[in-house]
N, C-alpha and C positions, 0 to 999 in steps of 0.2 A: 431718158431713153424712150425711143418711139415705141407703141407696142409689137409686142412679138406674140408669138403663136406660143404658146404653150409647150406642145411637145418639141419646140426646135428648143424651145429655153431648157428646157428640164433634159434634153439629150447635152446641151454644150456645158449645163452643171458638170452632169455625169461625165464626161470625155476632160475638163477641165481642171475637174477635182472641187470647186469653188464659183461663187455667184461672180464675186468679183472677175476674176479671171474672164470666166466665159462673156463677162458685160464685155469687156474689152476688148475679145473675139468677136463679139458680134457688131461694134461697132466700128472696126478700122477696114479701110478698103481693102481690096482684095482682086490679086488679079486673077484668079479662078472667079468673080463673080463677074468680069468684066470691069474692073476699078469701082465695084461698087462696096458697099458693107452685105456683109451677109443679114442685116437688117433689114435696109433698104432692098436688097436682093430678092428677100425671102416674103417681099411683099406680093408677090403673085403665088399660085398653086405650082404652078412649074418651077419656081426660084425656090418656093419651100424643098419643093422636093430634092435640088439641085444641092440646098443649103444640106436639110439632112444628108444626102448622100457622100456630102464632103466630110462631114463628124462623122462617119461611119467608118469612111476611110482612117481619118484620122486615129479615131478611136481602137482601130484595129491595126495600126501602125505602120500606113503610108501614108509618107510628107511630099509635099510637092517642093 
């Protein structure tokens, strides 16, 4: 896995329940990132932001 930012890691544990899991989230494409991974996405300041703001969603229980 490429590196990731920390708090995006440690918020898709939380929201996921598990490392695995959330690996899995972050690495498959996505079409809220644009068909990208929320990895690759999350590689600029405005895509991290974009990334958390989607686990937040999530986390609080909207699904797209």
């Amino acid at each position: 896995m490429d590196v990731i930012d920390v708090e995006v890691k440690e918020l898709a544990i939380g929201v996921f329940g598990s490392e695995n899991k959330a690996d899995q989230w972050l690495v498959s494409d996505k079409k809220m990132f644009d068909g990208k991974s929320p990895l690759l996405f999350s590689s600029t300041e405005a895509g991290k932001l974009k990334v958390i703001e989607e686990l937040n969603k999530i986390k609080e229980g909207y699904f797209l």
